[in-house]
C-alpha positions in Angstrom: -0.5 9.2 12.4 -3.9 7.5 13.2 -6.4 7.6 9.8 -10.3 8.5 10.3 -12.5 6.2 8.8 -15.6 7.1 7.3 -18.2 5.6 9.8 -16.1 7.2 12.2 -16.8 10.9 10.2 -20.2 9.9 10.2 -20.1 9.3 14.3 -18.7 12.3 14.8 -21.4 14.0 12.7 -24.1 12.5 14.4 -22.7 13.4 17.7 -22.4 17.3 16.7 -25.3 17.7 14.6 -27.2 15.8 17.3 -29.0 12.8 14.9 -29.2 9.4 14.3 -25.8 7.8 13.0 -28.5 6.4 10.0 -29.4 10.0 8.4 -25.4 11.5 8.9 -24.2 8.8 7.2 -26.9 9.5 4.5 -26.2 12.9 4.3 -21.9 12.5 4.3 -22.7 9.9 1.5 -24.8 12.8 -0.4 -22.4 15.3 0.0 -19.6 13.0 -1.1 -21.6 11.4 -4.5 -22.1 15.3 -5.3 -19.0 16.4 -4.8 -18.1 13.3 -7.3 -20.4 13.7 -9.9 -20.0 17.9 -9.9 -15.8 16.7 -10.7 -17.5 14.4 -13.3 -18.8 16.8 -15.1 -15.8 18.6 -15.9 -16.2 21.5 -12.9 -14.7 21.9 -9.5 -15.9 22.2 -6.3 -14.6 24.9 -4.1 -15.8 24.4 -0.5 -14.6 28.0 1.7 -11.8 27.3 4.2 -11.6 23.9 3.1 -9.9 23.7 -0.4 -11.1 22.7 -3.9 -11.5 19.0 -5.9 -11.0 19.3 -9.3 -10.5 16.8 -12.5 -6.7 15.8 -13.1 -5.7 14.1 -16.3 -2.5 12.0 -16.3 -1.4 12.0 -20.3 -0.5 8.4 -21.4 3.7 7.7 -21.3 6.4 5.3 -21.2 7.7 4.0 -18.4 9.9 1.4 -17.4 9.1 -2.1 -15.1 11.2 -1.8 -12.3 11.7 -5.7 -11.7 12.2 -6.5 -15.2 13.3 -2.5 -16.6 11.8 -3.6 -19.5 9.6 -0.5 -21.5 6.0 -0.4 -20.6 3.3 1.8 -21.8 1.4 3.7 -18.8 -2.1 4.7 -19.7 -3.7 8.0 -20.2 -5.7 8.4 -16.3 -8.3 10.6 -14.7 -8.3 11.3 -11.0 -10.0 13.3 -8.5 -7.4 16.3 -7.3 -7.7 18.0 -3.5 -5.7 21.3 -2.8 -6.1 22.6 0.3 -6.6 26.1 1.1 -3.0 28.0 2.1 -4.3 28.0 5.9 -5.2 24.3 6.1 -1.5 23.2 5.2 0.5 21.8 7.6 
């Protein structure tokens, strides 16, 4: 399955929003560093027909190397989450 890059988002908005390839890749980078720092601050982001990004924490655990299957302790993470809306899954 063939990946879309991000300057080729940006193309694509440029093309349908008829402007420069300059000012959509602006605006896709503003949309994206809000949609980041809105998560950072401890709320989610629900975009309508799309789906919702939200914090996740991981808890910190034990795990186990799997060359050496000696013990290891996994840190404590935080991650950005996406679940789609039911009608976006495929």
């Amino acid at each position: 399955m063939p990946t879309i890059s991000k300057s080729a988002l940006v193309a694509i908005l440029a093309r349908k929003a008829d402007i420069s390839k300059k000012d959509a890749a602006e605006k896709l980078e503003s949309v994206f560093d809000t949609i980041i720092e809105t998560v950072k601050e401890g709320n989610a982001v629900t975009i309508a027909g799309v789906g919702t990004f939200k914090k996740k924490e991981s808890a910190a655990r034990s795990g186990r190397n799997p060359l050496t299957g000696k013990p290891i302790e996994i840190k404590a993470k935080t991650s950005l989450a996406f679940k789609a809306v039911p009608s976006l899954k495929i």
